[in-house]
PAMITI-779309 format. One record per residue (C-alpha): residue in three letters; residue number from 1; z, x, y. Coordinates in Angstrom, 2 decimals, padded with zeros to 5 digits, always signed. Layout:
! PAMITI-779309
+------+------+---------+---------+---------+
: resn : resi :       w :       u :       v :
+------+------+---------+---------+---------+
:  ALA :  NUM :       Z :       X :       Y :
...
+------+------+---------+---------+---------+
***
This chain:
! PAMITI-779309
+------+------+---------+---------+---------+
: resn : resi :       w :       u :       v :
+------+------+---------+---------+---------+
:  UNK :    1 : +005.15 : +002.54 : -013.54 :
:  UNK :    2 : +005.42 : +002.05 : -017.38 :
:  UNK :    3 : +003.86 : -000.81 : -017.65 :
:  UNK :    4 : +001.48 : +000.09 : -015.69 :
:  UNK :    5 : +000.60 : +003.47 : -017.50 :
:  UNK :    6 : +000.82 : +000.95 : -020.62 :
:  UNK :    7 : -001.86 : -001.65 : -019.11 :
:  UNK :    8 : -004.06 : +001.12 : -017.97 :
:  UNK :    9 : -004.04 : +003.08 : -021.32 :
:  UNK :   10 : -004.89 : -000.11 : -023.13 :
:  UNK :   11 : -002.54 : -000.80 : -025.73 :
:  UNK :   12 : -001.45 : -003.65 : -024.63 :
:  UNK :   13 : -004.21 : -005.84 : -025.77 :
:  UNK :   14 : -004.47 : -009.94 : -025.45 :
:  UNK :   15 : -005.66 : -011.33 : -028.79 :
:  UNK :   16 : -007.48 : -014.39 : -026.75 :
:  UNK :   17 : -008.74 : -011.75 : -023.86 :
:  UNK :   18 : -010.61 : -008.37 : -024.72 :
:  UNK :   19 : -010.89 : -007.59 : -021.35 :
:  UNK :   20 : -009.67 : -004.28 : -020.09 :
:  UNK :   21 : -006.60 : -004.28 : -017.91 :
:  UNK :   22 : -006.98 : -002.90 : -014.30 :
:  UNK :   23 : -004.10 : -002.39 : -011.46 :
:  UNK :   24 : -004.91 : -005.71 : -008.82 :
:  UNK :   25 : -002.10 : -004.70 : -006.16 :
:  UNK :   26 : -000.50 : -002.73 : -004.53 :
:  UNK :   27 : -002.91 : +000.15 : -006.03 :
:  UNK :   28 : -006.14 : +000.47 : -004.83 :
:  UNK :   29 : -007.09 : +002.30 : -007.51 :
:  UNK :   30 : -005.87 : +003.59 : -011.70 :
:  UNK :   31 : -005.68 : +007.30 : -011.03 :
:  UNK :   32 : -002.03 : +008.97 : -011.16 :
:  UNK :   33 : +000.91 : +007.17 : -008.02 :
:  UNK :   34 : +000.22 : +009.93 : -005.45 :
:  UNK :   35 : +003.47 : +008.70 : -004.21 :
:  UNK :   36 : +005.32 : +010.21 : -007.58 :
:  UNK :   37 : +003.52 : +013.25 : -007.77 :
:  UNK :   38 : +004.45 : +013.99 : -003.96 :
:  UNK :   39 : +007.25 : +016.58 : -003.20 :
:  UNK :   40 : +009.60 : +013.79 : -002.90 :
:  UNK :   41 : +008.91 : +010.89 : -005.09 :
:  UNK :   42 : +009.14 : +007.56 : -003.90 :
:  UNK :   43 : +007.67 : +004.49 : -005.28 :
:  UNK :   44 : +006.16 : +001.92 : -003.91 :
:  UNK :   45 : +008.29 : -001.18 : -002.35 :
:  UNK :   46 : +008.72 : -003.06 : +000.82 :
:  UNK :   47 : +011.46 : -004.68 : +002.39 :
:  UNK :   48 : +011.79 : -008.15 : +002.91 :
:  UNK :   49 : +014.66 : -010.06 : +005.24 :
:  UNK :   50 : +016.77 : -013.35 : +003.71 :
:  UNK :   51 : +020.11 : -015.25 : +004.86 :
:  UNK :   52 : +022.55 : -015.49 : +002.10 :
:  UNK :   53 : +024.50 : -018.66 : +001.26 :
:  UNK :   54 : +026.21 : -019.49 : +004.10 :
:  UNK :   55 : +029.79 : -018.47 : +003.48 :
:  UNK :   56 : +032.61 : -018.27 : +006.09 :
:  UNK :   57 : +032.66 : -014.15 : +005.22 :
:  UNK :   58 : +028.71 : -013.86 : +004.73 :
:  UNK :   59 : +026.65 : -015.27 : +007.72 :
:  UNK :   60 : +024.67 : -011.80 : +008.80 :
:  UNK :   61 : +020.72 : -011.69 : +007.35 :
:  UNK :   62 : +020.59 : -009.34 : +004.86 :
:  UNK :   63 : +017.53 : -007.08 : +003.89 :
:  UNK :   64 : +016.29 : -005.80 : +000.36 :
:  UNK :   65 : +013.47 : -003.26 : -001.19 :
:  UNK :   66 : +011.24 : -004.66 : -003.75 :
:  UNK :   67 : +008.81 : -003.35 : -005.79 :
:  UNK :   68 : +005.81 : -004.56 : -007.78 :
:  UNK :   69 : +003.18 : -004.26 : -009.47 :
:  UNK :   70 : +000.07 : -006.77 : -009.94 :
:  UNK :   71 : -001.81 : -006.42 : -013.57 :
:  UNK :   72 : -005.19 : -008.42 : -013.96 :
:  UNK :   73 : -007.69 : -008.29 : -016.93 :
:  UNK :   74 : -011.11 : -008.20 : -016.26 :
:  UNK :   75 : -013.71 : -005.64 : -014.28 :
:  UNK :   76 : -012.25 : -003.64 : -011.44 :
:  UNK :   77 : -015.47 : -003.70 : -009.54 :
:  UNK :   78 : -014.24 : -007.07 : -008.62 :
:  UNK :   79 : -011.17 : -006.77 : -006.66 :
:  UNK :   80 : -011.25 : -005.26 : -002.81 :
:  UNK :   81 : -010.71 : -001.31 : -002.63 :
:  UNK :   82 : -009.51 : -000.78 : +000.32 :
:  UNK :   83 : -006.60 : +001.21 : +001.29 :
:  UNK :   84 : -002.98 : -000.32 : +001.34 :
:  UNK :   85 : -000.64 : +000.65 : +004.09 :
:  UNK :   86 : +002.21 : +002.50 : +002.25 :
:  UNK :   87 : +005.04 : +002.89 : +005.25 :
:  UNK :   88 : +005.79 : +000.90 : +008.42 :
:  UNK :   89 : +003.02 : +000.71 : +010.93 :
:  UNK :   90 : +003.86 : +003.06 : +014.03 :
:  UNK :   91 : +002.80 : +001.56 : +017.20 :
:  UNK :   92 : +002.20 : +003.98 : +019.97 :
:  UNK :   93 : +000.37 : +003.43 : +023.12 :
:  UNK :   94 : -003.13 : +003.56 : +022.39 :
:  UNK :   95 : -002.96 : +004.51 : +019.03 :
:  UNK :   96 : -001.73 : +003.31 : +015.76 :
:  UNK :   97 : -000.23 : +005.80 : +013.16 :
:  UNK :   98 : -000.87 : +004.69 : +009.29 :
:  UNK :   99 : +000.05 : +006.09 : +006.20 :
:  UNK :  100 : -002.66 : +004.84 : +003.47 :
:  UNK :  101 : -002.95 : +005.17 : -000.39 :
:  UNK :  102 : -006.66 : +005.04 : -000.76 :
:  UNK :  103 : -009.11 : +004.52 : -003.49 :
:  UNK :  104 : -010.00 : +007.90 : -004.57 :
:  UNK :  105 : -005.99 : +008.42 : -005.45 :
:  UNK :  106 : -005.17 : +009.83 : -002.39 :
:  UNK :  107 : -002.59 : +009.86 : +000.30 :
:  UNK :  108 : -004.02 : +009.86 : +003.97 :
:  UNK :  109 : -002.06 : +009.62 : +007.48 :
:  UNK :  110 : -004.51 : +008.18 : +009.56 :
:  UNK :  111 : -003.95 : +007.77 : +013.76 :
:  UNK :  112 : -006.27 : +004.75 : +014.77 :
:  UNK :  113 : -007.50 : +004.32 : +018.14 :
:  UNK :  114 : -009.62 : +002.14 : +020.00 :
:  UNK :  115 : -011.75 : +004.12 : +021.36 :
:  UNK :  116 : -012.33 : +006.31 : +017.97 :
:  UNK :  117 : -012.54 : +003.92 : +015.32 :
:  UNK :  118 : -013.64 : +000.99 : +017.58 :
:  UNK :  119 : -011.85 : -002.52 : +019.27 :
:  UNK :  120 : -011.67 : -004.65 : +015.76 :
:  UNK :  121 : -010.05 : -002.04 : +013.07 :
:  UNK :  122 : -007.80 : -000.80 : +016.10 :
:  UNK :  123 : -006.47 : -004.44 : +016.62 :
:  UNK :  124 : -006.23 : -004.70 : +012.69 :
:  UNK :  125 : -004.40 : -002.04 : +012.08 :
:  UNK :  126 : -002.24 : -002.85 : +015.12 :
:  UNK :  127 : -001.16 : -006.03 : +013.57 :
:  UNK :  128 : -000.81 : -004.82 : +010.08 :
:  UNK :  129 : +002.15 : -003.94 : +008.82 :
:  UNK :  130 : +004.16 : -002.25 : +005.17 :
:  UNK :  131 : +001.85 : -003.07 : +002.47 :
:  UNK :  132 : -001.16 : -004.69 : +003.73 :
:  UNK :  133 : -004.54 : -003.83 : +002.92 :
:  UNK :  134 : -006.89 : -002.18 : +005.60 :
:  UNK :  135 : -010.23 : -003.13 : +005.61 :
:  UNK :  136 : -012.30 : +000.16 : +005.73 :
:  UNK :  137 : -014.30 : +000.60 : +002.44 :
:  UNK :  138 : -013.94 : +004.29 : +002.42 :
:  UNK :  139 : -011.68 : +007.00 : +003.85 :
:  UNK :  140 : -014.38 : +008.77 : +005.46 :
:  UNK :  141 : -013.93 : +006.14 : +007.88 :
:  UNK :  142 : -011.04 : +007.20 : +008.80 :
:  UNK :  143 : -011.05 : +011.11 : +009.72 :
:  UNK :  144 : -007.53 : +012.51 : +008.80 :
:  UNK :  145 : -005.27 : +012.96 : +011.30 :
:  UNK :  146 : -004.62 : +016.61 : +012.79 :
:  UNK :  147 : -001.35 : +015.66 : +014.11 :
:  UNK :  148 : +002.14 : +016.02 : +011.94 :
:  UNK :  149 : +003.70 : +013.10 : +010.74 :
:  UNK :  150 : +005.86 : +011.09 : +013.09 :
:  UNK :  151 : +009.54 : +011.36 : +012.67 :
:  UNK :  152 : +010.61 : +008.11 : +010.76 :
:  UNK :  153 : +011.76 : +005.30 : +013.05 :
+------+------+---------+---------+---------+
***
């Protein structure tokens, strides 16, 4: 988050590039982490799966959290703004539970359905999982979800 503040701020400048720094991934936007101003603080990471060397004592997968962050120089107009999925996709029958960080700097839990939000963004966000992007170009799209948020599973 430092060196993103730091990038964002702009004093780190490039001597060969004057171009202004912008935040490529995972943020979809430069405005404060909504996920560290939250009541409990979390950053942003995902976990990935791997298979250590194959030692007589260490044969099980094991699974790590990373986190990242994606600096590019240039006009942030150009890269996608769409929301990135910031927990594990719930599946439920007929619906699809998301938890977004969207553009405006916002958190939203959205609950997509077929029948709401129509066959092709249903099946998207179906198949979608811990840090994609979601292609909806604004939040409106998505109406916020009256429901409380699932228990983590």
């Amino acid at each position: 988050m430092e060196a993103r503040d730091l990038v964002l701020k702009g004093k780190e400048k490039s001597p060969l590039d004057s171009q202004p720094g912008f935040v490529f991934a995972p943020c979809p936007h430069e405005l404060p982490c909504p996920h560290l101003t939250a009541s409990k603080p979390l950053a942003c990471s995902f976990s990935q799966a791997y298979h250590p060397i194959p030692f007589n004592w260490n044969k099980q997968p094991k699974e790590e959290k990373f986190s990242m962050v994606i600096l590019a120089r240039g006009c942030p107009e150009e890269a996608n703004r769409w929301p990135r999925i910031t927990q594990p996709v719930l599946k439920r029958p007929r619906h699809v539970h998301c938890h977004l960080c969207c553009p405006d700097g916002h958190m939203q839990h959205a609950v997509i359905t077929a029948r709401r939000h129509g066959r092709d963004l249903y099946r998207c966000a179906r198949v979608s999982s811990w840090g994609d992007l979601l292609p909806v170009t604004t939040p409106s799209e998505l109406p916020p979800s009256s429901a409380e948020d699932p228990p983590e599973s």
